[in-house]
C-alpha positions as CSV (number, residue, x, y, z in Angstrom):
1,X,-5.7,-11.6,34.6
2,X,-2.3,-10.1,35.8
3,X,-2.5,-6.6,37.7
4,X,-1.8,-4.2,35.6
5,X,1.5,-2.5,36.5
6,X,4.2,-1.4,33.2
7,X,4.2,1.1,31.5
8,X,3.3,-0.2,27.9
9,X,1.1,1.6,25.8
10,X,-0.1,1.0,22.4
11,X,-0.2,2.5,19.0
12,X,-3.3,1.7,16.7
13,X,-1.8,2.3,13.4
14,X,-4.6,3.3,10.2
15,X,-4.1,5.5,7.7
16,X,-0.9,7.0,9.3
17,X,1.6,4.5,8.3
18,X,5.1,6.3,9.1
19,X,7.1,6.6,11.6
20,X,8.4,10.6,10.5
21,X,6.3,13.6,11.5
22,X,3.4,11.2,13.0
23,X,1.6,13.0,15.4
24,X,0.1,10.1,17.3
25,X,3.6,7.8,17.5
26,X,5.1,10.9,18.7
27,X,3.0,11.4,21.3
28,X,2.5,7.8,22.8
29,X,6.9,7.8,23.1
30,X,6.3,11.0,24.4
31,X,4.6,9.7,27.3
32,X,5.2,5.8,27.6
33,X,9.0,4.4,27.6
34,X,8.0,1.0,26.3
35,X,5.4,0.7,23.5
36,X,4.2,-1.6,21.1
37,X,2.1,-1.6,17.8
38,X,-0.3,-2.8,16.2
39,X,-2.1,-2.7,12.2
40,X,-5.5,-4.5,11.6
41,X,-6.2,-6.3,7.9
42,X,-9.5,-5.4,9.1
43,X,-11.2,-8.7,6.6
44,X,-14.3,-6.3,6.7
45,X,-12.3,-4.0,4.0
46,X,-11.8,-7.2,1.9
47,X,-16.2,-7.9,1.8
48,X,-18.5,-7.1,-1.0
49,X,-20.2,-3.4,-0.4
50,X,-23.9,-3.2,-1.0
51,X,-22.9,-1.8,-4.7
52,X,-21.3,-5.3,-5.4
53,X,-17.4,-4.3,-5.3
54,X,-14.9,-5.3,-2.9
55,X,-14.5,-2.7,-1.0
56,X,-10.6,-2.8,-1.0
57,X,-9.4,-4.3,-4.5
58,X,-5.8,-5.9,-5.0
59,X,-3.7,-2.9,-6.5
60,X,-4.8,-1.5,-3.0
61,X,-4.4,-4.1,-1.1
62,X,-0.8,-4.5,-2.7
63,X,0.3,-1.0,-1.8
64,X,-0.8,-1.9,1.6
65,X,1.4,-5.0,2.1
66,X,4.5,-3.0,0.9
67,X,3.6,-0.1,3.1
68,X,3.2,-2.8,6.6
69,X,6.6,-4.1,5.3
70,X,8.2,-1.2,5.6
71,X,6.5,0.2,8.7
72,X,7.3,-3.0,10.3
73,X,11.0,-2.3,9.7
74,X,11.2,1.5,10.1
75,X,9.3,0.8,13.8
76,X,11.7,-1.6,14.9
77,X,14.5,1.3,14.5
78,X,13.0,2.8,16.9
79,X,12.3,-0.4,19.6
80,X,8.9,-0.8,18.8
81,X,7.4,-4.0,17.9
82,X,4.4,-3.9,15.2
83,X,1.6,-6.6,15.6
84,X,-0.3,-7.5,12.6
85,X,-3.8,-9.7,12.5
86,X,-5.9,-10.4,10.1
87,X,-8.8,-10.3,12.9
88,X,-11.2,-7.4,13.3
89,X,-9.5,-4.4,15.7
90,X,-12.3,-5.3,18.2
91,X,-11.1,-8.6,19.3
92,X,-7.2,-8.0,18.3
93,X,-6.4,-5.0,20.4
94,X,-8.7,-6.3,23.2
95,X,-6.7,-9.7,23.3
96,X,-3.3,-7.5,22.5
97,X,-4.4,-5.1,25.9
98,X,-4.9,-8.3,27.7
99,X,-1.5,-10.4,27.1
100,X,0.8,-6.8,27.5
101,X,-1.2,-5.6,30.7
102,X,-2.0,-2.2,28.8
103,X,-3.7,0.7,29.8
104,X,-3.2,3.3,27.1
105,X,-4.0,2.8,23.5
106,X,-3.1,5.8,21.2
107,X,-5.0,6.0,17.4
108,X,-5.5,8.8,14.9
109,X,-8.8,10.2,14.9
110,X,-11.0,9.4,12.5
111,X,-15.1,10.6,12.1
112,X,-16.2,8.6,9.2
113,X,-19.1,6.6,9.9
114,X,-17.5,3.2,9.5
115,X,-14.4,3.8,10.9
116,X,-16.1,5.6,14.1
117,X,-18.4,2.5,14.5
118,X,-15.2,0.2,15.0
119,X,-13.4,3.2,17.4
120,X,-17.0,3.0,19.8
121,X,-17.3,-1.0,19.5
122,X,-13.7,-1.3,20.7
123,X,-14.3,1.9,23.6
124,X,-17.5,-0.1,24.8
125,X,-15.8,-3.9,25.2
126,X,-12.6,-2.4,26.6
127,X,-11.9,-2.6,30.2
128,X,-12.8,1.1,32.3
129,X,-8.9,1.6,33.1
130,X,-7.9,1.2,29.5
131,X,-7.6,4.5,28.0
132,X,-8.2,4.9,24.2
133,X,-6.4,8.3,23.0
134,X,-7.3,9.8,19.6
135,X,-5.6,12.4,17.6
136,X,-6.2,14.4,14.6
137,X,-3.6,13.8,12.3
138,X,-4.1,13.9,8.7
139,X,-4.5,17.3,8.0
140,X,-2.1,20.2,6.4
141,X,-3.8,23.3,8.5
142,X,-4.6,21.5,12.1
143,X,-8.2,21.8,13.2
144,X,-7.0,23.7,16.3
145,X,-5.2,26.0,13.6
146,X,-8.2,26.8,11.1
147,X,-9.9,29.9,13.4
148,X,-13.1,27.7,12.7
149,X,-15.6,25.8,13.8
150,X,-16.6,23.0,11.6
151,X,-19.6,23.9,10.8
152,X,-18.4,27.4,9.8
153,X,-16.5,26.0,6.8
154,X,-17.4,27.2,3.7
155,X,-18.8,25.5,1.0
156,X,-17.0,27.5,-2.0
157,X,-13.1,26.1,-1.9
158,X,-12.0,29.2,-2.9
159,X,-13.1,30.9,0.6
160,X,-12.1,28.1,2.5
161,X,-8.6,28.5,1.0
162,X,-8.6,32.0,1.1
163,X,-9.3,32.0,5.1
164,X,-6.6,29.5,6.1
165,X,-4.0,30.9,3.8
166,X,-4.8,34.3,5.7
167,X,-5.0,33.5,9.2
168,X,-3.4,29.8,9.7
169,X,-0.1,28.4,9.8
170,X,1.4,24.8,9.3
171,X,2.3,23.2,12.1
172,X,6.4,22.3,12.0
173,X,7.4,18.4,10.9
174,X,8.1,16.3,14.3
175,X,11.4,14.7,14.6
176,X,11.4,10.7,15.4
177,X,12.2,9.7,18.8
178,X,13.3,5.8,20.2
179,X,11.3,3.7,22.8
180,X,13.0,1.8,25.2
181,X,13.8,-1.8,23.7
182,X,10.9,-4.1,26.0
183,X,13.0,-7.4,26.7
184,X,12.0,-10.7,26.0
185,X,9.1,-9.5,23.9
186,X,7.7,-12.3,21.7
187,X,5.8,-11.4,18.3
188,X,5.3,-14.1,15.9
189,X,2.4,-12.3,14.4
190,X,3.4,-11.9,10.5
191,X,2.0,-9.7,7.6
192,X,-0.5,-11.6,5.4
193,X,-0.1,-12.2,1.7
194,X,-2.0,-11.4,-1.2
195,X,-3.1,-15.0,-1.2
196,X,-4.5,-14.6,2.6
197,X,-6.7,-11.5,1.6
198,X,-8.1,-13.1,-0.8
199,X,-6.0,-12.4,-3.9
200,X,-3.5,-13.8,-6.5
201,X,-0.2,-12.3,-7.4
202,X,0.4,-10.0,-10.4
203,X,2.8,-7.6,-11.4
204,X,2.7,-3.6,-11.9
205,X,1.7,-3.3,-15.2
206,X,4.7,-2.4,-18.0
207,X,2.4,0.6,-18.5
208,X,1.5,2.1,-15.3
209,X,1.6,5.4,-14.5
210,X,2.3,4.6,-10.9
211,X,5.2,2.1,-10.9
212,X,6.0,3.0,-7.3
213,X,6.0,0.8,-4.1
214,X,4.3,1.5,-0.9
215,X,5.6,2.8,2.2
216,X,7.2,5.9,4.0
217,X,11.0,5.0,2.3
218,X,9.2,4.9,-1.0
219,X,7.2,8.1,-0.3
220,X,10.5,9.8,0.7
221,X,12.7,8.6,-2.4
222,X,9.8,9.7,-4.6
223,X,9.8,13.5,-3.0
224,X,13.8,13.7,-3.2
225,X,13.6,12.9,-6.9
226,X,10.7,14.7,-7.8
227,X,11.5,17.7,-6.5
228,X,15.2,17.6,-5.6
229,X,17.0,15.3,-8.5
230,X,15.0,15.9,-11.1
231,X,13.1,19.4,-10.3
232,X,9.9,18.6,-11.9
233,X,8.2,20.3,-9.0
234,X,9.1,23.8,-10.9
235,X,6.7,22.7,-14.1
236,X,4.3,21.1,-11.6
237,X,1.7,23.1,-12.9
238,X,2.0,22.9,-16.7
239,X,2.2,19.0,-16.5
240,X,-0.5,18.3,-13.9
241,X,-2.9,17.0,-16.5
242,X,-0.5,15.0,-18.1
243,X,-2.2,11.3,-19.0
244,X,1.2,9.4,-19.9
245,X,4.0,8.2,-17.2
246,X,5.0,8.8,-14.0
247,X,6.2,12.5,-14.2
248,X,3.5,14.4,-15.3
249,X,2.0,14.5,-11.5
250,X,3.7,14.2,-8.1
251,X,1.9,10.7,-7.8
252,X,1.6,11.7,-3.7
253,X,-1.7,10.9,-3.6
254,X,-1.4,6.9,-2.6
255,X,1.0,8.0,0.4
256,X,-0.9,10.1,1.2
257,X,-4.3,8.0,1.5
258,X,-2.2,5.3,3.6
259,X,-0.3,7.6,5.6
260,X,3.4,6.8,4.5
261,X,4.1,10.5,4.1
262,X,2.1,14.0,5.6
263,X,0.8,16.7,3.9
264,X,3.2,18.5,6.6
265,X,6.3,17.1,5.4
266,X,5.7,18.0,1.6
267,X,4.5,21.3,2.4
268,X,8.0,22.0,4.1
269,X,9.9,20.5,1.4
270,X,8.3,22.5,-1.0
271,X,9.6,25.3,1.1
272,X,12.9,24.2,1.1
273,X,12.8,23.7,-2.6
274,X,11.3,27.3,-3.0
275,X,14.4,28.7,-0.7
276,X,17.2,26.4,-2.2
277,X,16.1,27.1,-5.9
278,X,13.4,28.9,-6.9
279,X,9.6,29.6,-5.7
280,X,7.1,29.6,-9.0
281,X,3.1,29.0,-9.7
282,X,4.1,25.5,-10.1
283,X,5.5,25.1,-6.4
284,X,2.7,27.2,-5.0
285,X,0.2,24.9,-7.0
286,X,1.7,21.9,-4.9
287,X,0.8,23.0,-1.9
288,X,-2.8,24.3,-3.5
289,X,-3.7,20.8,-4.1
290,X,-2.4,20.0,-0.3
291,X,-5.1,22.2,0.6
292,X,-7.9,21.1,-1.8
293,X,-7.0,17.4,-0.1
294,X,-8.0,19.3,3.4
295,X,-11.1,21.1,2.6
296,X,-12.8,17.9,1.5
297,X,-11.8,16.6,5.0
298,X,-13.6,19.8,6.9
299,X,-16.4,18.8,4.3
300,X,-16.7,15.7,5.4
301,X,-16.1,16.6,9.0
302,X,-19.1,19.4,8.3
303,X,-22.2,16.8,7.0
304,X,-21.0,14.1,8.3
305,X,-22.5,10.8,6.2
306,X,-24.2,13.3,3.8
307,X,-21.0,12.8,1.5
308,X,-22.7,9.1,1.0
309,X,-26.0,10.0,0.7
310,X,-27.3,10.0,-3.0
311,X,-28.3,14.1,-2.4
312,X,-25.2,15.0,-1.3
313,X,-24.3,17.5,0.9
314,X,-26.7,20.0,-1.3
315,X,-29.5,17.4,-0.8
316,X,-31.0,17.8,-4.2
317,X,-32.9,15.3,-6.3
318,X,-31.9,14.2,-9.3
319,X,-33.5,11.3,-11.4
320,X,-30.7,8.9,-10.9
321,X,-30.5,5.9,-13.2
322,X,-29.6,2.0,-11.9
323,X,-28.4,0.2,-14.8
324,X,-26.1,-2.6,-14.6
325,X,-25.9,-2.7,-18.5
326,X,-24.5,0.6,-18.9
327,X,-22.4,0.5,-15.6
328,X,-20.3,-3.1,-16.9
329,X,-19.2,-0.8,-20.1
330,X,-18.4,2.1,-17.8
331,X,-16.5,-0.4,-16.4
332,X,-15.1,-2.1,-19.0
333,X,-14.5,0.7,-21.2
334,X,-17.0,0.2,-23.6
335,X,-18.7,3.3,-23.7
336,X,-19.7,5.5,-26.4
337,X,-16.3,7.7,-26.0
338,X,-12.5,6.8,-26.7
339,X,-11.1,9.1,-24.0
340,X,-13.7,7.6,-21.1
341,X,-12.6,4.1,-22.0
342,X,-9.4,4.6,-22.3
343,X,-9.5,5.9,-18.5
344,X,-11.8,3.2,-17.1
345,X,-9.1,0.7,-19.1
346,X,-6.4,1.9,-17.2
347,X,-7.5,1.6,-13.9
348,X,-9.1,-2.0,-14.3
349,X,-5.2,-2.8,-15.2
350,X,-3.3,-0.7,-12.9
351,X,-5.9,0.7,-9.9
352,X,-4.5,4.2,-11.0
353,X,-6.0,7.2,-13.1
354,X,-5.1,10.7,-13.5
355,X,-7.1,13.6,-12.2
356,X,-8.0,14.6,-15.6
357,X,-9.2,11.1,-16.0
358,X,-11.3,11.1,-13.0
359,X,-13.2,13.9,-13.4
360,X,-14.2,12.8,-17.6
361,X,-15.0,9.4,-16.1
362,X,-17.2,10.2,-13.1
363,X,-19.1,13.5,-15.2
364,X,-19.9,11.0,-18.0
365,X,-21.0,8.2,-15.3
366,X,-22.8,10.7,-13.8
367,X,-24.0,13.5,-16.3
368,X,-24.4,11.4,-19.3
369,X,-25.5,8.4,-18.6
370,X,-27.1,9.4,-15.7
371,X,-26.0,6.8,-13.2
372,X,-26.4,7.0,-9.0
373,X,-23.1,8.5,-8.7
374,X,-22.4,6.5,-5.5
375,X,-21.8,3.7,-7.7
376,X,-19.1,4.9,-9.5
377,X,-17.4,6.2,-6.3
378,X,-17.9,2.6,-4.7
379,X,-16.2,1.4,-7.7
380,X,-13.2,4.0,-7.5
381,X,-12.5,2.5,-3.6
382,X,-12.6,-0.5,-4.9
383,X,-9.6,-0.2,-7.7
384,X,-8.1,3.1,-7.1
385,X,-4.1,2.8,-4.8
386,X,-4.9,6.4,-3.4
387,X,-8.6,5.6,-2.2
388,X,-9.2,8.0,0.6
389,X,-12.6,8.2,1.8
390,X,-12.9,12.3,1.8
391,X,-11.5,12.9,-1.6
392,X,-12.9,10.3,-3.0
393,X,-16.8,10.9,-2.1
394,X,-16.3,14.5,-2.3
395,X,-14.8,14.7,-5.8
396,X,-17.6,12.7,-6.4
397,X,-20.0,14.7,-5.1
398,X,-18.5,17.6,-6.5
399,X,-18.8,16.3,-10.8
400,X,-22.4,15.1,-10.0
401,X,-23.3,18.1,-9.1
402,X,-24.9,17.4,-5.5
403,X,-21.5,19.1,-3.6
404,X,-18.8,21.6,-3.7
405,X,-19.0,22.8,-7.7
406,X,-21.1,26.4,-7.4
407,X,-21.7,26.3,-11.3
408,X,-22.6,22.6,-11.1
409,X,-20.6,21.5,-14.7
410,X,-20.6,18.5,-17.0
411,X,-17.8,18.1,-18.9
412,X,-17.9,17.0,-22.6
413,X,-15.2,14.8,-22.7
414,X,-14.8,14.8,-26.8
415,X,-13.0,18.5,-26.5
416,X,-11.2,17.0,-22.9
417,X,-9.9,14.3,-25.7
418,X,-8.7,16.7,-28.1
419,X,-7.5,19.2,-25.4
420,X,-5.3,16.7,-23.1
421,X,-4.3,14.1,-25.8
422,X,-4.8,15.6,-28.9
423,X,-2.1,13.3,-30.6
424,X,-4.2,10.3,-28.7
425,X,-1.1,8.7,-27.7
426,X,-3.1,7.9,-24.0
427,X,-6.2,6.2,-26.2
428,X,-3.9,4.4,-28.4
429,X,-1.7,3.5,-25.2
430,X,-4.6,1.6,-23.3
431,X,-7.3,0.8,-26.0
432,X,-5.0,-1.9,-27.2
433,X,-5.1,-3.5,-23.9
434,X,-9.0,-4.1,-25.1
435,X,-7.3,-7.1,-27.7
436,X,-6.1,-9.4,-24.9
């Protein structure tokens, strides 16, 4: 092996796909004039979980694609070459450290169980003068910035929000800076298909309430015309549990899970929408739901791999249920209630579902039919664009009663049905898609 002696460092790119107000690719140019990248298709997000659903499904894996694509390009703006594999981080950005002569590898920090177990297999095969570098950088309110320990986060939202509102502040947006352009680099690594991951090509349903593509240029189109073309930001509030089209939500979420966009730069766009035209409940509630997406990170940062234990983070025992009978017509939307099926319809043909939907779905998986609710949250990463682990397991958590709900609720989804689609244009919309 050659000495090592440049100065080329590496960025580990996960969910933090965007090169605007990225902590870690700030940091790296910071510090190293030449750098390259590097994304993983790690094929272990592509297996079968123990529940018997891929763990990453193709409306995910689609998003994904379109999001490398246009990291890929927006990189190269700034002289930095992206690397793409299909091979397990392990033995990529071991073989990528070797060819390049690298001693510093920067990633965003992550504390899940399965993502740590790859961070400490890579850490223990790596050479002792490579460097791996990890940084927090997925949050709204910093961990440094919360004025508390993680284990002193509350387990009522309400407080938790109440503290940070009080006594933390959001971090400013960084501003992109260029690499120096590392001659006579060669990269003939290319982005996989659908076809390599295992999948066929379809098209975005005519339907979908997420017609969107992935990726930061997407994410940034979407916020101008949300809240700066068309305003809808001001009646955020009143639309939220909309069911039908693209409007009715900010439809964030998916960026958000990948990366293509911060919780940062929305918060201070809201704030420049709230200076330039007007500040309202709606614009506040915005950044409310910024911080909701945050405290289920502390959760998860607080018990750890209790979020996927069938207790929860309250522990408790309930009598859960294992039927595969009843979980196919969960599935299939072929349960005994219009509204639930119409939901479970709509994300079997578009991986997307409203939060409205979500929380009918997974309290009638849960509270009715009385189903291990781990289940239904394996199936959700499976299909869902905007999968993110800490949402996803503590919403979860949260309907079936075993995390952060004090009053522990079930919902009856026949008065949801005649509250949030009284007309049952929604039901009518997607039951149809039952005849073919």
């Amino acid at each position: 092996m050659q000495k090592k002696q440049n100065n080329i460092a590496l960025v580990w790119f996960k969910n933090n796909l965007r090169v605007q107000d990225n902590t870690v690719l700030n940091e790296v140019i910071r510090n190293h004039k030449s750098v390259i990248a590097c994304y993983c298709f790690d094929p272990r997000h592509y297996e079968t979980s123990k529940f018997g659903f891929k763990k990453t499904e193709q409306f995910r894996a689609k998003f994904l694609i379109e999001s490398i694509e246009d990291l890929k390009k927006n990189l190269k703006a700034l002289n930095i070459d992206l690397f793409l594999t299909t091979k397990t981080p392990e033995t990529a950005i071991l073989s990528l450290t070797e060819q390049f002569n690298i001693n510093w590898i920067y990633s965003q920090k992550e504390w899940t169980s399965e993502e740590t177990k790859v961070s400490d297999r890579l850490n223990s095969i790596l050479p002792d003068d490579v460097k791996l570098i990890e940084i927090y950088d997925q949050f709204l309110f910093h961990p440094a910035d919360i004025s508390m320990g993680f284990q002193a986060i509350p387990n009522v939202f309400t407080v938790f929000r109440k503290k940070v509102e009080k006594y933390s502040k959001v971090r400013p947006s960084l501003k992109n800076h260029s690499a120096e352009k590392i001659k006579s680099i060669v990269n003939d690594t290319e982005i996989p298909t659908l076809k390599d991951l295992g999948f066929e090509n379809f098209e975005t349903h005519p339907n979908s309430a997420f017609p969107f593509k992935g990726g930061e240029t997407a994410a940034l189109d979407r916020l101008k015309d949300y809240f700066f073309v068309t305003k809808k930001l001001g009646v955020y509030k009143k639309t939220r549990n909309g069911l039908v089209g693209k409007d009715f939500s900010s439809k964030f979420s998916p960026w958000l899970a990948n990366g293509s966009i911060s919780a940062r730069t929305i918060y201070w766009q809201i704030k420049t929408f709230e200076k330039v035209h007007f500040e309202n409940q709606s614009t506040y509630w915005l950044i409310f739901e910024l911080i909701w997406r945050d405290y289920f990170k502390y959760i998860s940062l607080k018990y750890q791999n209790n979020i996927f234990k069938i207790g929860g983070i309250l522990r408790k025992d309930y009598d859960w249920k294992t039927n595969d009978v009843l979980i196919q017509k969960w599935i299939n939307g072929e349960t005994r209630s219009s509204f639930v099926n119409a939901n479970m319809i709509e994300l079997k043909k578009t991986g997307w579902m409203s939060n409205r939907g979500r929380q009918n779905v997974a309290s009638f998986f849960a509270k009715e039919l009385l189903l291990d609710w781990r289940i239904g949250a394996a199936y959700f990463e499976a299909m869902l664009i905007d999968y993110d682990v800490h949402s996803n397991y503590g919403n979860w958590m949260y309907v079936a009663g075993v995390g952060n709900d004090p009053r522990d609720r079930k919902f009856n989804v026949d008065l949801q049905a005649e509250r949030y689609d009284a007309n049952g244009k929604f039901q009518q919309l997607w039951l149809q898609e039952q005849l073919f």
